[in-house]
ZALUMRO-666270 format. One record per residue: x, y, z of N, C-alpha, C, O in turn. Coordinates in steps of 0.2 Angstrom, whole numbers, padded with zeros to 4 digits, always signed. Example, Ala and Ser with C-alpha at 12.3 -4.5 7.8 and 13.67 -1.06 7.14 Angstrom:
BEGIN
+0066-0028+0039+0062-0022+0039+0066-0016+0039+0071-0017+0042
+0064-0011+0035+0068-0005+0036+0064+0000+0039+0067+0006+0040
! end
This chain:
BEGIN
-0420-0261-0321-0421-0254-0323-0418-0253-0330-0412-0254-0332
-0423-0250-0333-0418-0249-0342-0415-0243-0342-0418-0238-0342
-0409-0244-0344-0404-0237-0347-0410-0231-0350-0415-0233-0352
-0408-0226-0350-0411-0220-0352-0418-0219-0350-0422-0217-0354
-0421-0220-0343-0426-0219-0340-0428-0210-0341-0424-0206-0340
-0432-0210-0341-0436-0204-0341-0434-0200-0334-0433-0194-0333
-0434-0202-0330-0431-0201-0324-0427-0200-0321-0426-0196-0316
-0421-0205-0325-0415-0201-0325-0409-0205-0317-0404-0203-0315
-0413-0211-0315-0411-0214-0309-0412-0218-0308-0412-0222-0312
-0415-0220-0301-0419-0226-0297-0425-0222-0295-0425-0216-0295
-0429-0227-0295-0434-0227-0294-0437-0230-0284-0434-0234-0281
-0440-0228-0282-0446-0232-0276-0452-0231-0277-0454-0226-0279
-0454-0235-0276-0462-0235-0277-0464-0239-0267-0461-0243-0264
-0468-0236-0265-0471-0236-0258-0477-0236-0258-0481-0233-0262
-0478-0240-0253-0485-0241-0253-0487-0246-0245-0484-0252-0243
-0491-0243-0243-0492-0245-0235-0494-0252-0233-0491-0255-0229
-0499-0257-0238-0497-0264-0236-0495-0267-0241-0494-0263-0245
-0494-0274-0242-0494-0276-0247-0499-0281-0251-0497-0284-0257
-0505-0281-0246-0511-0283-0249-0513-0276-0254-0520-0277-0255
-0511-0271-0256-0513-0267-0260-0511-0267-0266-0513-0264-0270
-0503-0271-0266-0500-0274-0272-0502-0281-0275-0502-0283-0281
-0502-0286-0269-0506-0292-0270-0502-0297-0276-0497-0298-0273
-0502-0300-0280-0498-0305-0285-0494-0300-0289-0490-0303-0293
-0494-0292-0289-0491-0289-0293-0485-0288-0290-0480-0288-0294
-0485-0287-0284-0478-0285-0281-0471-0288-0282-0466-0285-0281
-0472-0292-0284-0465-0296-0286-0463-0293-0292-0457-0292-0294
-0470-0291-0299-0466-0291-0304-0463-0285-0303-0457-0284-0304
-0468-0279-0300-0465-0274-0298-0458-0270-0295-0455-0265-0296
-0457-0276-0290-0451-0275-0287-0444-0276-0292-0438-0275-0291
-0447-0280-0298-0442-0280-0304-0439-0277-0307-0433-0278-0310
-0444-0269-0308-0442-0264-0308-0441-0258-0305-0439-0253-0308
-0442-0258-0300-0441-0254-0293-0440-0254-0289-0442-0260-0287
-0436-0252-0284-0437-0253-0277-0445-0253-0270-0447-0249-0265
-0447-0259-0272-0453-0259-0267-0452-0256-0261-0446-0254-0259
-0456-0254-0256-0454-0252-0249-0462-0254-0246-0466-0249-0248
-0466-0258-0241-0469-0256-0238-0469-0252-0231-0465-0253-0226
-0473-0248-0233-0472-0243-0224-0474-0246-0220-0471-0248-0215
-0483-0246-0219-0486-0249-0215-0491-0243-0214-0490-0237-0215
-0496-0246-0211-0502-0240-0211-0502-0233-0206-0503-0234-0201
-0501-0227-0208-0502-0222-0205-0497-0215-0207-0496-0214-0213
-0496-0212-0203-0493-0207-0205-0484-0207-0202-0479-0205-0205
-0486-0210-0197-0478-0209-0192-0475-0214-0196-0469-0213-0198
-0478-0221-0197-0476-0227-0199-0472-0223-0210-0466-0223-0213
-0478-0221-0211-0476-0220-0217-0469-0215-0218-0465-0215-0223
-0470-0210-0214-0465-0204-0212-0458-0209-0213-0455-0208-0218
-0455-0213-0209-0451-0218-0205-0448-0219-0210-0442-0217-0212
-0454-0225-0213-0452-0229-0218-0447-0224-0227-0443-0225-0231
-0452-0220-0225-0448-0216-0232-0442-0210-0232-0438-0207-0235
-0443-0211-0224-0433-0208-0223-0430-0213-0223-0424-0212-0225
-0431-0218-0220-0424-0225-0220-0426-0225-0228-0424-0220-0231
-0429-0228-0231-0427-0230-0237-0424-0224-0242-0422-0227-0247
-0424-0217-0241-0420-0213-0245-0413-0212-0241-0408-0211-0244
-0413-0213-0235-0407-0214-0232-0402-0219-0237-0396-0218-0240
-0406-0225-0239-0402-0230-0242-0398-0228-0249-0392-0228-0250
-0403-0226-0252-0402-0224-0259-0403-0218-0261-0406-0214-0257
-0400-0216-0267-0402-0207-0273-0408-0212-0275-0408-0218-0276
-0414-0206-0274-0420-0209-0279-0421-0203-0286-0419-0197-0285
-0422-0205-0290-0424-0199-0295-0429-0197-0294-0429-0191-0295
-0438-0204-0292-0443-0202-0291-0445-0206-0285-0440-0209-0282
-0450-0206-0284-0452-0210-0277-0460-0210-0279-0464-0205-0278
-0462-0213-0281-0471-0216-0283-0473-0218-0277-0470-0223-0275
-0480-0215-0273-0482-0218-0270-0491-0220-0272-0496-0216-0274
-0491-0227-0271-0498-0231-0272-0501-0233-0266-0499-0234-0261
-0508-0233-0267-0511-0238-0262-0518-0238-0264-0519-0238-0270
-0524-0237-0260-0531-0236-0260-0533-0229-0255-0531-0227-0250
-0537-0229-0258-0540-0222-0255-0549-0224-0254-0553-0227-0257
-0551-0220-0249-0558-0218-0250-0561-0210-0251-0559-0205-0249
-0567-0211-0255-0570-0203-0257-0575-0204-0258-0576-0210-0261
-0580-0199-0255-0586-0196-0255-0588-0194-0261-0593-0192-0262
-0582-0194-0267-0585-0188-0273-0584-0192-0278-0588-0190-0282
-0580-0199-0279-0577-0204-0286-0580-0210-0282-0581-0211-0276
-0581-0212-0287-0588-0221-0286-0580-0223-0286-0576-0221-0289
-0580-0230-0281-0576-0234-0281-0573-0239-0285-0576-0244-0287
-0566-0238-0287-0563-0242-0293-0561-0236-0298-0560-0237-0304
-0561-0230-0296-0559-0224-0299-0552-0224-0297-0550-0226-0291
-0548-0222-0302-0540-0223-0300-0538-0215-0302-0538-0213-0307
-0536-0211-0295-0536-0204-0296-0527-0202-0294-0523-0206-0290
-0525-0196-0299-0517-0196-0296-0518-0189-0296-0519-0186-0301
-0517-0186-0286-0518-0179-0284-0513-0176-0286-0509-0177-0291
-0513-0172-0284-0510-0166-0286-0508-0158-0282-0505-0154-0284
-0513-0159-0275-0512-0157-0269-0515-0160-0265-0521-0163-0265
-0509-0161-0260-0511-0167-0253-0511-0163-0246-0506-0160-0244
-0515-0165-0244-0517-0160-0237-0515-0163-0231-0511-0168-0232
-0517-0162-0226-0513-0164-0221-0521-0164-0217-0525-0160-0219
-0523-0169-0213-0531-0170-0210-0530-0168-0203-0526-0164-0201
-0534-0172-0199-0536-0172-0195-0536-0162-0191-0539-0158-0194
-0532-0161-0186-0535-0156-0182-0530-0152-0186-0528-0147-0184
-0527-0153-0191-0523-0148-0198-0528-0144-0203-0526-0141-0208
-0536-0144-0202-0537-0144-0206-0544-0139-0202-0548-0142-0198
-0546-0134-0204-0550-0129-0204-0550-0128-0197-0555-0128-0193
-0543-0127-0194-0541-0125-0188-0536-0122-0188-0533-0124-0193
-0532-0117-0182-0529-0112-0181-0522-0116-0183-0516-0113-0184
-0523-0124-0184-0515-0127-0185-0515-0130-0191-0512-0135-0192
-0519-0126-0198-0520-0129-0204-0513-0127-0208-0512-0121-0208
-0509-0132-0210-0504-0132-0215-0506-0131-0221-0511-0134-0223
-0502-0126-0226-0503-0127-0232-0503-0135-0236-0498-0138-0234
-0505-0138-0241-0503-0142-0245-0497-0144-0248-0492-0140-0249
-0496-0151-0250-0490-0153-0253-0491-0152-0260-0496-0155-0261
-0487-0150-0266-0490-0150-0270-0485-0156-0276-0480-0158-0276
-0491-0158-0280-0486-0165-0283-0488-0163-0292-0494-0162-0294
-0484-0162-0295-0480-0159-0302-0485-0162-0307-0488-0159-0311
-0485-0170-0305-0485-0175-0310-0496-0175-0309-0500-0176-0313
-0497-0175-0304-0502-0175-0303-0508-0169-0306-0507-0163-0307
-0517-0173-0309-0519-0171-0313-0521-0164-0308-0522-0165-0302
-0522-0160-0311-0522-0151-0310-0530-0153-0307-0535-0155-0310
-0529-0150-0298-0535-0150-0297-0539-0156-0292-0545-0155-0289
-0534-0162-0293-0536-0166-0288-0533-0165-0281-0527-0163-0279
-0539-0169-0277-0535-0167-0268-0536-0172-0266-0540-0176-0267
-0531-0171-0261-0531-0181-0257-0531-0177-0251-0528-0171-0251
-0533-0179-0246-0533-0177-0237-0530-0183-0233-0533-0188-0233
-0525-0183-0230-0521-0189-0227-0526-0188-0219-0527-0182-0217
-0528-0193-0218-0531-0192-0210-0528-0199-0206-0525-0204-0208
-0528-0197-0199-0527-0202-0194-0530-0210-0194-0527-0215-0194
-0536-0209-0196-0540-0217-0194-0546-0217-0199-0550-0213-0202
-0545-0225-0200-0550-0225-0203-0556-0222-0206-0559-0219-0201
-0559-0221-0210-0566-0218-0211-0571-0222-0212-0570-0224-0217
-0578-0224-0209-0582-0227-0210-0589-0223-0206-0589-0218-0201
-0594-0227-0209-0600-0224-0207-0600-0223-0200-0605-0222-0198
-0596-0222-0197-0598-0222-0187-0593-0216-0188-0591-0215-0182
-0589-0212-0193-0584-0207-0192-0591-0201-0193-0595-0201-0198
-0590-0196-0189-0594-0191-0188-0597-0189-0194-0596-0191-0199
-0600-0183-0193-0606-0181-0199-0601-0177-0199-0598-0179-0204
-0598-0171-0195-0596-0167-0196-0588-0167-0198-0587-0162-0201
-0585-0170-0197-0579-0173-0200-0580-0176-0209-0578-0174-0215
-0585-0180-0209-0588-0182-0216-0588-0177-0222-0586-0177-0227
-0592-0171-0219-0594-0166-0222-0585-0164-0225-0583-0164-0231
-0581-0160-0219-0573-0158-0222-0573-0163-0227-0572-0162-0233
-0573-0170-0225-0569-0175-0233-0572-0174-0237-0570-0175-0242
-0579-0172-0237-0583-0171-0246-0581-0165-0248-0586-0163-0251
-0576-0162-0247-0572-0156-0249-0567-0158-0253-0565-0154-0257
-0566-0162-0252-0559-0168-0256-0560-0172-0261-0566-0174-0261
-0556-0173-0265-0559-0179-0269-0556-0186-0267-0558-0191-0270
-0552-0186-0261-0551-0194-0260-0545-0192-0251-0540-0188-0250
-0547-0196-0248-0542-0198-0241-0539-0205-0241-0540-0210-0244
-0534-0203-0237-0531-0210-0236-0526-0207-0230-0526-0202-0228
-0521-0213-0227-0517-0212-0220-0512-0211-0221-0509-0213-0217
-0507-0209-0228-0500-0212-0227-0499-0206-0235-0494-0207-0238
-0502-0202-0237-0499-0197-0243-0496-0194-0241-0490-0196-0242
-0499-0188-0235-0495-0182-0234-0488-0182-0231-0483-0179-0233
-0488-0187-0227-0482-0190-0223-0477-0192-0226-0471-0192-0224
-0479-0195-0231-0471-0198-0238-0471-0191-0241-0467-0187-0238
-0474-0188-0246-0471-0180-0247-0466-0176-0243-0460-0174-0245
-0469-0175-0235-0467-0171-0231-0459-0175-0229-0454-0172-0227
-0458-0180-0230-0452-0185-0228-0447-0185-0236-0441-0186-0236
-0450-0183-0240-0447-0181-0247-0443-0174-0244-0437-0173-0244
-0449-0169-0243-0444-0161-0242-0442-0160-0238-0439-0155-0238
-0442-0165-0231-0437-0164-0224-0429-0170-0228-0423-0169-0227
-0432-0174-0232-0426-0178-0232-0420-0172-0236-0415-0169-0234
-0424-0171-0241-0419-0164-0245-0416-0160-0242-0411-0162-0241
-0418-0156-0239-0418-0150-0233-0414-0152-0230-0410-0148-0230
-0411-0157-0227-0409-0159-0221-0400-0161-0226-0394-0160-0223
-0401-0165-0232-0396-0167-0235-0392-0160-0241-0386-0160-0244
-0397-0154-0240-0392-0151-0245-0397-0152-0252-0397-0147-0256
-0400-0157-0253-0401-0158-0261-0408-0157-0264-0412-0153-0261
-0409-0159-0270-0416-0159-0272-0421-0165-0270-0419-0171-0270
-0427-0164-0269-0430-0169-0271-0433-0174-0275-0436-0172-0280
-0432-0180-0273-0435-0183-0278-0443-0180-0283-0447-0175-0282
-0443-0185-0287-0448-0179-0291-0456-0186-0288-0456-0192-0289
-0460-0183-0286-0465-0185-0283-0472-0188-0289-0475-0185-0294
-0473-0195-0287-0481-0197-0292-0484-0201-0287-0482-0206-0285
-0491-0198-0285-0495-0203-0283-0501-0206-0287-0504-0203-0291
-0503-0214-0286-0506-0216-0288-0513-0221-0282-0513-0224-0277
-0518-0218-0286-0523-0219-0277-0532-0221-0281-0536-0219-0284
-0531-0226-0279-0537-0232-0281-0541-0232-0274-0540-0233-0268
-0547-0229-0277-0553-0227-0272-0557-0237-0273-0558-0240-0278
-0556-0238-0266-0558-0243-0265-0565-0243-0261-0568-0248-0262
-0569-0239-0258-0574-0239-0256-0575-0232-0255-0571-0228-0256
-0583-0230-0252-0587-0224-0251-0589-0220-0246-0592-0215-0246
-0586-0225-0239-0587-0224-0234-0594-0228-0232-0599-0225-0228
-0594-0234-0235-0601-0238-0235-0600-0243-0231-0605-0246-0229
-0592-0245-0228-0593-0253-0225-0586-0252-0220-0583-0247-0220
-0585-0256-0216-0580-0257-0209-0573-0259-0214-0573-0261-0219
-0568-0257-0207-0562-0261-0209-0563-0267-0216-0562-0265-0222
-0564-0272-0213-0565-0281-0213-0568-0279-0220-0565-0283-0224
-0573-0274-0223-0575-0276-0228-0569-0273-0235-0569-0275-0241
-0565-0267-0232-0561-0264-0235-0555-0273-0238-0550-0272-0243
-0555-0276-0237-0551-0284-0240-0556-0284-0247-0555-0281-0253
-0560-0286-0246-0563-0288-0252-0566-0283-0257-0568-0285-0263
-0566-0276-0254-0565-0270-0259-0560-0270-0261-0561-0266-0267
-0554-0271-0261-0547-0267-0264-0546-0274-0269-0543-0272-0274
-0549-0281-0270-0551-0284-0276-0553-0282-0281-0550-0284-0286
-0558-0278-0282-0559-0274-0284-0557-0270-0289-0556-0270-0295
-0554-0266-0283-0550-0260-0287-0543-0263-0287-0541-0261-0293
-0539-0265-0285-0533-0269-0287-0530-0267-0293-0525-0264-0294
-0533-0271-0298-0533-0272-0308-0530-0264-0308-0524-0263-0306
-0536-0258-0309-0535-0254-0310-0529-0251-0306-0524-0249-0310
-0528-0250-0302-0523-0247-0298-0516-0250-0301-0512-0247-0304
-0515-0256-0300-0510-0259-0303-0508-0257-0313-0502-0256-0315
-0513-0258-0315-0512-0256-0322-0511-0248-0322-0510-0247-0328
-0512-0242-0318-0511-0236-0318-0503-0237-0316-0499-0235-0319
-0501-0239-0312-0496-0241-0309-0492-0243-0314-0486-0240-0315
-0494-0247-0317-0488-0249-0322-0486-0243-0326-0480-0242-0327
-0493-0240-0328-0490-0232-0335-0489-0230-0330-0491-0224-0332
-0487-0229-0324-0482-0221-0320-0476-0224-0322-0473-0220-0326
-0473-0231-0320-0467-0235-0322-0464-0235-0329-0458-0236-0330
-0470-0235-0335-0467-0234-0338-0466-0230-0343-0463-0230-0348
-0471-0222-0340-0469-0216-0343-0461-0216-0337-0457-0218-0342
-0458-0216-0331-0452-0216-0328-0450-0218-0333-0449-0212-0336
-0449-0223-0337-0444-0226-0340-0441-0234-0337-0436-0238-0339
-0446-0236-0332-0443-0242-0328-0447-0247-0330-0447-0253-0327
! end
């Protein structure tokens, strides 16, 4: 990490596997602290309390792939409120959003349970084309941001997400590998200018 980072600290950058970092992740981790969580919300939650457990972060960058109903695939979107899905969400136990500073004014990500594909309901579909992109593991690193603070006395790390729509809700599991090829480049080069407006 270089003296006089914009940030002002350490850095982590998180990101659920590591096929969504792929041949980058090394040089990345040169500059960061890597951390994979692993896929979902509980896993991601976890993962980003041990790892602030460890260290003072100044920020916490989380990356990965997303999908959406609204951005053609290989759109690289950085929200800016992240919603909480599943039965959170136009129902009597709907939480407000997390909101992310750095994030372009306007965009929305929706964290949900389980995958999305063409066999996930019409009626569930329709709520996500309300969003501009979902994925399993946002809302849960945030909320693990403001319970870590809360819980220690301090402030929070200052939050950036970076989220590469990798598919449309057009194909299974299995074929989400050979989409995130795709979007990969992008995501990773957006990745880099989050690192190195930080300063890292």
């Amino acid at each position: 990490m270089r003296d006089g980072s914009v940030c002002g600290g350490r850095v982590l950058l998180l990101a659920a596997v590591e096929d969504e970092l792929g041949d980058a992740a090394a040089g990345l981790a040169r500059r960061c602290d890597v951390v994979f969580t692993g896929v979902g919300k509980l896993r991601a939650f976890e993962a980003a309390l041990a790892a602030l457990s460890r260290h003072d972060y100044a920020a916490v960058v989380n990356v990965g792939t997303c999908g959406s109903l609204v951005h053609r695939a290989g759109t690289v979107l950085r929200p800016s409120e992240v919603w909480q899905g599943g039965l959170y969400i136009d129902s009597v136990f709907a939480t407000e959003p997390e909101r992310v500073a750095s994030g372009t004014e306007g965009v929305s990500l929706v964290t949900v349970d389980s995958f999305i594909s063409p066999e996930t309901p019409r009626a569930e579909l329709d709520v996500l084309a309300r969003y501009d992109c979902f994925e399993m593991e946002g809302y849960a690193i945030l909320r693990a941001l403001r319970f870590h603070a809360a819980s220690h006395g301090g402030m929070a790390p200052r939050a950036m997400m970076v989220k590469g729509v990798s598919d449309n809700v057009d194909g299974s599991l299995d074929d989400w590998f050979v989409k995130l090829g795709r979007v990969r480049p992008a995501l990773i080069a957006a990745t880099d200018g989050v690192l190195t407006e930080l300063g890292v």
